[in-house]
N, C-alpha and C positions, 0 to 999 in steps of 0.2 A: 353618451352626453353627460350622463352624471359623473364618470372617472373622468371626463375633459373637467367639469366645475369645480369638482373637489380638486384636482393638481394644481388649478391656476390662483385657488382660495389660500386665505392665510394657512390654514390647518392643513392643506395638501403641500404646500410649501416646505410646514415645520415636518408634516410625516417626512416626504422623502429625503431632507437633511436626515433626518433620524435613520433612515432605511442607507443611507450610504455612509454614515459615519460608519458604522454596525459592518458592511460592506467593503470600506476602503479601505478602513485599519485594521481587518481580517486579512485582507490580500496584501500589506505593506507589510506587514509581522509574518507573512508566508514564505516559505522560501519560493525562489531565489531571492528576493527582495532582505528579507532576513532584517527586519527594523522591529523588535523584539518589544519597542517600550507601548507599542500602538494599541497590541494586547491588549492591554488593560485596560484602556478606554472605549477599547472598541465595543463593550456591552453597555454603553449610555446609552446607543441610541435605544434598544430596546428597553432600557428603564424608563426614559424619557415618553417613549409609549402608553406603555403601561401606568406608568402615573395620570398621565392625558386622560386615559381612555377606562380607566382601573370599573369595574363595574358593567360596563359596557361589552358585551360579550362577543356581539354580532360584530363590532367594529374592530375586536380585537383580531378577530379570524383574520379578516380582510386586509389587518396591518402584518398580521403574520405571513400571511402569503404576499403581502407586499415585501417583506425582509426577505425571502425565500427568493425569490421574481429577483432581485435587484440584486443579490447575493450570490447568486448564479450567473450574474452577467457579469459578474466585475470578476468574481474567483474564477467561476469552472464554464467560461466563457468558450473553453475549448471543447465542453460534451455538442456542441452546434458541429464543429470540424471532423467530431468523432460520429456521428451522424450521418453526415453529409461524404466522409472517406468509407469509415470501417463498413457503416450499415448501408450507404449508396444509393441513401432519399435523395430526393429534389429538394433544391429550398424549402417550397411551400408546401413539404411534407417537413420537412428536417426544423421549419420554425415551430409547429405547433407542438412537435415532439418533444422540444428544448424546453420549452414554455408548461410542456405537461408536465414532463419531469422534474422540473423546479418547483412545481407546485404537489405534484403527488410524492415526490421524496423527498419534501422537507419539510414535514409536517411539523418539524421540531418548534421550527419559530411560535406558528400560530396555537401551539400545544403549550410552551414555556409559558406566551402571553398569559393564557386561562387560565394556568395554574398557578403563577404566580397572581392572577388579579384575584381570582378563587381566595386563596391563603391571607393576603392582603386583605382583604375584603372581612377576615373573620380571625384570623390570627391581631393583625394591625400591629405589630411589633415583628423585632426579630428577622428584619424585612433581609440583612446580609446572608442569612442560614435559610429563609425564602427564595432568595433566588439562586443559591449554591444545590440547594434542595430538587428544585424546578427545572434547572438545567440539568442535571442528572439523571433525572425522569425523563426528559423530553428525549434527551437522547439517547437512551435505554430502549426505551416503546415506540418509537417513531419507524418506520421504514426509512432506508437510503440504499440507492446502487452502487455508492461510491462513499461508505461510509466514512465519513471525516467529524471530526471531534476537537473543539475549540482547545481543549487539552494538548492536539497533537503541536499546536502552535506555540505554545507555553511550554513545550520539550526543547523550544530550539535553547533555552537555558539551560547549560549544561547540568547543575546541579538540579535544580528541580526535575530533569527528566529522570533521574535515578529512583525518584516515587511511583515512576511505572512499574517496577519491579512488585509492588504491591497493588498498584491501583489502576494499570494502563491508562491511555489518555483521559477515563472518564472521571477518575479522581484528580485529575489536574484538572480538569474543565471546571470540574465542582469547587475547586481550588479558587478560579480563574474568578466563578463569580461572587465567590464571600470574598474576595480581598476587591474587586472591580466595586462590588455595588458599597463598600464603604470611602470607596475615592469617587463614589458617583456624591454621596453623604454630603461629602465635603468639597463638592464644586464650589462653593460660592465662599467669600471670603469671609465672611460674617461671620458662617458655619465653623469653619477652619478655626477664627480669633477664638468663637467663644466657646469650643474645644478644648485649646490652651488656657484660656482665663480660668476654664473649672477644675484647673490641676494646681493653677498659682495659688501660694498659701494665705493672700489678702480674700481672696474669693473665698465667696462660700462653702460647704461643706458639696462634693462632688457629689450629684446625682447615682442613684444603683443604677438607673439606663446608660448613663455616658462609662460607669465606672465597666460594667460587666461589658460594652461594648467593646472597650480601649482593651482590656482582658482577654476580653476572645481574641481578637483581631492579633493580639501581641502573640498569645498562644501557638494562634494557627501561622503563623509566619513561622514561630519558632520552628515549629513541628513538620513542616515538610521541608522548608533550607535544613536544619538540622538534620533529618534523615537522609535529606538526599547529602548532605558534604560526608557525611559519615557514609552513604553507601558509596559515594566516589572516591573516599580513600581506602574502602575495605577491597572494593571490586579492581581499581589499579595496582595495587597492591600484589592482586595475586597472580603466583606463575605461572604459565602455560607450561602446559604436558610437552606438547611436540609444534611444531611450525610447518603450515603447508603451504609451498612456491604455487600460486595458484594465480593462471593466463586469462583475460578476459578479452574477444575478441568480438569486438563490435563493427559486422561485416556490411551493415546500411543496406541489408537485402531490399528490392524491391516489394513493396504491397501489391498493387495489381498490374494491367497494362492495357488499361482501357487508355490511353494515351496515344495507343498506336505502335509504341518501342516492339520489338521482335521480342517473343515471348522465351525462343531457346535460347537466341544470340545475350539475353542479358542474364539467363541461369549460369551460363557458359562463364560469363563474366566476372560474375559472383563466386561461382565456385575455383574458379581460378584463382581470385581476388582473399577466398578465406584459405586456399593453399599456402598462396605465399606469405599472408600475412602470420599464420602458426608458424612456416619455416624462416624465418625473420628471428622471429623471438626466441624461436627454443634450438635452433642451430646447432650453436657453441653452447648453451643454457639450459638444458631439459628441468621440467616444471611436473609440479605432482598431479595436478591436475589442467584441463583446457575446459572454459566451460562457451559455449554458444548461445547465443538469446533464443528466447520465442523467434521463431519465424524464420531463423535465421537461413536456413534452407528452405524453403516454403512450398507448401502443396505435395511433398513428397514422404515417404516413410525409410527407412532401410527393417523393416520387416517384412521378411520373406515369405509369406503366406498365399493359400487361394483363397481367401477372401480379398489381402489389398493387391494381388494380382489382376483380379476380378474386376475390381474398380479401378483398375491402371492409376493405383498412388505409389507401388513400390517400384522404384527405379535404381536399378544395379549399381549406376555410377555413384552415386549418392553412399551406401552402402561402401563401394569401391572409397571413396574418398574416405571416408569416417574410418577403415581398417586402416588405410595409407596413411594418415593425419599420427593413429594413436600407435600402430607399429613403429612406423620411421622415428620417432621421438621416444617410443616407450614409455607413453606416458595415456592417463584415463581421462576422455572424453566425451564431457556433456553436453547433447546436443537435444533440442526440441526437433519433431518430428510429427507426422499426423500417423496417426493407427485409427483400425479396423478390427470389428471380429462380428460375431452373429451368438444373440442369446443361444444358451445349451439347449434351451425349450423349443427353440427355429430352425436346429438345424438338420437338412436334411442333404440328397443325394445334391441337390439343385442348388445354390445360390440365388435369392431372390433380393434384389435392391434394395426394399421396403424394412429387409429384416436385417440390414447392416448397420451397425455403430460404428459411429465415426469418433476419433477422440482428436484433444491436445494433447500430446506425451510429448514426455523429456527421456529420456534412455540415458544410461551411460554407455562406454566402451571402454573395456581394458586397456594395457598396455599392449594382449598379444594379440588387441581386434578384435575380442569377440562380446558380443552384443546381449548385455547383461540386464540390470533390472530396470524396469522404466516406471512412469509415474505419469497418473493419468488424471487431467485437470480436474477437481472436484466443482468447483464453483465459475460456474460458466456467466459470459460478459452478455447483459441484455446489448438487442442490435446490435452485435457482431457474432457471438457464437450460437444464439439461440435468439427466437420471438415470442416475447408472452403468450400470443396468440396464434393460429396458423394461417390462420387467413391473411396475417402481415409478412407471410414470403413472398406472396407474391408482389410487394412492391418493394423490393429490394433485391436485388440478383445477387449483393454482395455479400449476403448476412448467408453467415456458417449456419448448420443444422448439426450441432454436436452433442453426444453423450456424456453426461458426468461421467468421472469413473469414482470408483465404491473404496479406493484403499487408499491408508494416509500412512505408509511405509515409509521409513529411511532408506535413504540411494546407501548402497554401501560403495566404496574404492579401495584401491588395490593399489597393492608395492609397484611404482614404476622402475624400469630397467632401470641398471644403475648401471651397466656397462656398457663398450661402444658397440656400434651396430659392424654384423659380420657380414652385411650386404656390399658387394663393391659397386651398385649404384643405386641409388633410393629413387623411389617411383613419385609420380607426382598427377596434379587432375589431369596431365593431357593421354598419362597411361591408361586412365579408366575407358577410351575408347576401345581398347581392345584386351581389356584383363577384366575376369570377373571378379567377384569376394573374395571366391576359392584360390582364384591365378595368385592375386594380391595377398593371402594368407601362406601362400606356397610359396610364396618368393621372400619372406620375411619367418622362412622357417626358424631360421638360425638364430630369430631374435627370441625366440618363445622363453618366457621366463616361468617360474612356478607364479602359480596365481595365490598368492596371499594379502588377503585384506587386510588395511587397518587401520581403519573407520566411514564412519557412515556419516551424513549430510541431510538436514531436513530440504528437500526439493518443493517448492513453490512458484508457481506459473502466475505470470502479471498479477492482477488485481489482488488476487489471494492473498498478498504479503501483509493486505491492510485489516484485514479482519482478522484480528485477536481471539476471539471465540473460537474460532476457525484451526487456528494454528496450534493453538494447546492442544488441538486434540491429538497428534501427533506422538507418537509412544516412543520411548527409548530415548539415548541421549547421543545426538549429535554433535561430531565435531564443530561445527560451522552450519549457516543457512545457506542458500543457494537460492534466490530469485532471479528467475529469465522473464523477460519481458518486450513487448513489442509494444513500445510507443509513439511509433513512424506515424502514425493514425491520426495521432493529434497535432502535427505538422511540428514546425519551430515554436511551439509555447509554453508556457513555465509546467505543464501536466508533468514532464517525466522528472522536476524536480518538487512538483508537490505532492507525487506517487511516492515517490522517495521518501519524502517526511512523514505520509501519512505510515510507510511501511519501517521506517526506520525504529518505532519502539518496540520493534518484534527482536532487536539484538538486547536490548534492556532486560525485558522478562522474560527471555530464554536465558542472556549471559550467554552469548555465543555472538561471532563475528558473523556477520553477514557478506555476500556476495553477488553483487546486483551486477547484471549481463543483461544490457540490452539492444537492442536491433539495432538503432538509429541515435543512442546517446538518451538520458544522459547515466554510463555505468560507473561505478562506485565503490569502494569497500568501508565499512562500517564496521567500528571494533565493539564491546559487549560494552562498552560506556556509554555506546551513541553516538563517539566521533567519526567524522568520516576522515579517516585515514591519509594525511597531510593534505587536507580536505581539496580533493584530484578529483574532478570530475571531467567524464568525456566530452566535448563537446557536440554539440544535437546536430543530426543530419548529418553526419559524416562519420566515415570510417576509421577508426581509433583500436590502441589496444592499453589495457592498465593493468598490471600485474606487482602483488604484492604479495607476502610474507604473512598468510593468515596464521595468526596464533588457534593454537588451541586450549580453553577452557576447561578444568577438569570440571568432570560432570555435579553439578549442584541442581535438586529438582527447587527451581525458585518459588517463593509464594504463589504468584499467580501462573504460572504452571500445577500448583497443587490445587489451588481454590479457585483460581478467576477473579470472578468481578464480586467474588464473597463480601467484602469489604466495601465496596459497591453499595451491596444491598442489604448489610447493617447498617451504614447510615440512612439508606432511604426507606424502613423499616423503625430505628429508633428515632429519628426526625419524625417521622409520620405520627409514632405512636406518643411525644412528645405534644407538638402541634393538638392534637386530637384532645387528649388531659388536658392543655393549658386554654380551648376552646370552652372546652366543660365547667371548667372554673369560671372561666372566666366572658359569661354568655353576653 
């Protein structure tokens, strides 16, 4: 009864204007929408709060998780569909879930409020470097499952995204709100006039608050457009090493089939479907590499083991197709897959269930089909690949039970044939009913090339793309990124194009092209600027293929490849330690 009185009060009124401005001009400035000016306003509403409420601690929570609540309905409106598909709640489990997670992972909101009223409250000045400050911290220290950063939206400006290279999203966010909260300054006209009047040379002698403000402000403008046009002409500038013809084939595999479809009759379909669609393209045309999404063949491995024979996940055709695909073409193919194995400390004569690990891997395969190094999801997706809790399996049939894996290697690839095939007839999925790996390896003898590598690829599975912390930690230096991904989950909605933005500054601070393969759309190539590549994207739900000309970057270890968020936490260290002195003095 009380949140009915307070919504329909004046001040429930001005809050939720506040909670969706903050809200709709987040999601208008997102991609796909791509309305880049909304940005910048879009941090009134939470000013506008704060000013309301400055002092008031208890009400500031409550408006925080009101921003968070409303924020998550309007943007990421799709973790309800990824719920209710991937994890396979009920509604009236999939609502409260939606609703906790909006409020347990985003704590940033109701964490900014405090600490900007905090500062405000004892600083009293200084209020643009207050809430550049504030947002920083918030979103530093907060938990999120789906880490997004007001920064990653303020990248869709070409020039300004090239301060990733130093600062990743979280220095543009900090950006975002010393230049927002001095056009919050100047909402009102009067402010704006008497601005100008204290520069005209009839006026009075300009104030040191208006002067050092108009200073900083001009500074800070200077200082990231400036660094960023300078790093956009340093970094287009320079030439790629080698170019690699690299296939993307977006084969719209099936998620599950609780629908009632025939479970073989639509694998059948699919792998048919990803047959002809590789023989299509590389025909007349062979490519250096072929890469496949997450999920792309699904529920199956092509590792031959008795552990995933055991668990009836290894299946021959599957295997059979992957040597056919990368033989017949002569060319290295990356495909996601599920593995198995049993810790060294479990294993005995017996197989026991209990003691099996299940993973996400990606594998590559040669030119001459043979099944080389793979890569095993480190950072797994709450309700779908794992449950916080155990007791929450059993209400959901759909959520994976998967193992991290421990290693953040580069995929290496290898010289694809360059001469014609000596077979007089190439094999196809309808072969694999009656030829094994072995058959299919023995009938593409004559294509066996020397196996020489040359080069290596950072591999990344879905969500992974978006965590920055994450991905530096990755050693060596790669041609290009490689993300596979399965976004079928979230149906037809903007997710697989704001996965993308949120993963897109990972080509910035590496300086490396990226290569996004996904199940269901939407896939992409992104060059080491950030642009997406005659900006082509696959269309969602349906089966596509997009193939470009990846450059490659001669190896450069970038700032925030060597430090991180170093720069980060100098200014939220010399801010802090500023604040604190200028507290002291000034009690």
């Amino acid at each position: 009864m009380k949140l009915a009185r307070f919504l329909i009060s004046r001040e429930g009124f001005i809050s939720v204007i506040c909670y969706t401005v903050t809200a709709v001009f987040s999601f208008l400035s997102f991609s796909p929408i791509n309305l880049p000016f909304f940005i910048w306003v879009a941090p009134f509403g939470l000013f506008v709060i704060e000013k309301r409420n400055r002092g008031q601690w208890k009400k500031l929570i409550y408006h925080g998780f009101g921003f968070a609540i409303l924020f998550y309905l309007v943007s990421f409106h799709w973790i309800y569909h990824m719920t209710t598909v991937f994890g396979g709640f009920e509604w009236y489990l999939a609502v409260p879930i939606f609703m906790g997670s909006a409020i347990l992972l985003n704590f940033k909101f109701p964490v900014y409020l405090l600490l900007f009223s905090f500062l405000a409250t004892r600083v009293r000045r200084f209020f643009p470097l207050i809430a550049s400050f504030a947002i920083l911290f918030a979103e530093f220290f907060t938990p999120q499952v789906f880490p997004w950063y007001f920064g990653n939206v303020v990248a869709e400006n070409q020039i300004l995204a090239q301060n990733a290279e130093y600062l990743s999203a979280y220095g543009l966010s900090a950006f975002l709100f010393f230049v927002s909260y001095f056009l919050f300054y100047l909402r009102k006209p009067k402010q704006v006039f008497g601005l100008v009047r204290s520069f005209l040379p009839k006026h009075k002698t300009i104030t040191q608050k208006v002067l050092i403000g108009s200073v900083s402000f001009v500074l800070v403008l200077v200082a990231f457009f400036g660094n960023g046009y300078y790093l956009f002409q340093k970094w287009e500038n320079v030439k790629p090493i080698a170019e690699r013809d690299i296939l993307i084939i977006q084969p719209n595999a099936p998620l599950e089939f609780r629908d009632g479809r025939n479970p073989a009759e639509e694998i059948r379909n699919l792998m048919t479907r990803i047959d002809r669609m590789v023989e299509t393209e590389l025909k007349d045309n062979p490519a250096d590499l072929v890469v496949l999404p997450e999920s792309g063949v699904p529920f199956f491995t092509t590792h031959d083991s008795e552990v995933t024979r055991a668990i009836r996940i290894y299946w021959h055709q599957f295997e059979s197709l992957m040597a056919i695909i990368s033989l017949r073409h002569g060319t290295n193919l990356f495909y996601n897959e599920l593995d198995a194995d049993i810790p060294a400390d479990k294993q005995s004569s017996r197989i026991i269930r209990n003691d099996i690990r299940t993973y996400n891997s990606s594998v590559l395969m040669n030119a001459n089909g043979e099944r080389r190094n793979s890569y095993q999801k480190v950072f797994l997706l709450i309700f779908g690949e794992y449950m916080p809790f155990e007791w929450m399996y059993a209400l959901s049939g759909q959520t994976g039970q998967f193992a991290a894996g421990t290693k953040l290697d580069l995929i290496p690839y290898y010289e694809r044939r360059k001469t014609q095939t000596t077979v007089k007839k190439d094999l196809h999925w309808e072969d694999t009913f009656s030829m094994s790996p072995s058959s299919v390896r023995e009938h593409y003898k004559g294509n066996q090339i020397e196996v020489k590598k040359i080069g290596s690829f950072l591999p990344l599975i879905c969500y992974e793309v978006i965590i920055s912390e994450f991905v530096r930690k990755f050693q060596g230096d790669p041609d290009f990124i490689v993300n596979v991904t399965n976004d079928k989950w979230y149906g037809n909605s903007v997710e697989s194009y704001q996965h993308h933005t949120l993963g897109r500054l990972r080509s910035i601070e590496f300086r490396k092209w990226m290569v996004r393969s996904t199940n269901s759309g939407t896939s992409v190539f992104t060059d080491h600027l950030g642009r997406n590549i005659d900006n082509e994207f696959t269309p969602i739900e349906s089966t596509a293929t997009i193939r470009k000309k990846v450059s490659v970057i001669p190896g450069e270890m970038t700032f925030y490849r060597l430090y991180g968020n170093l720069l980060s936490y100098l200014f939220m260290g010399i801010v802090g330690i500023v604040f604190l002195i200028y507290v002291k003095r000034n009690p």
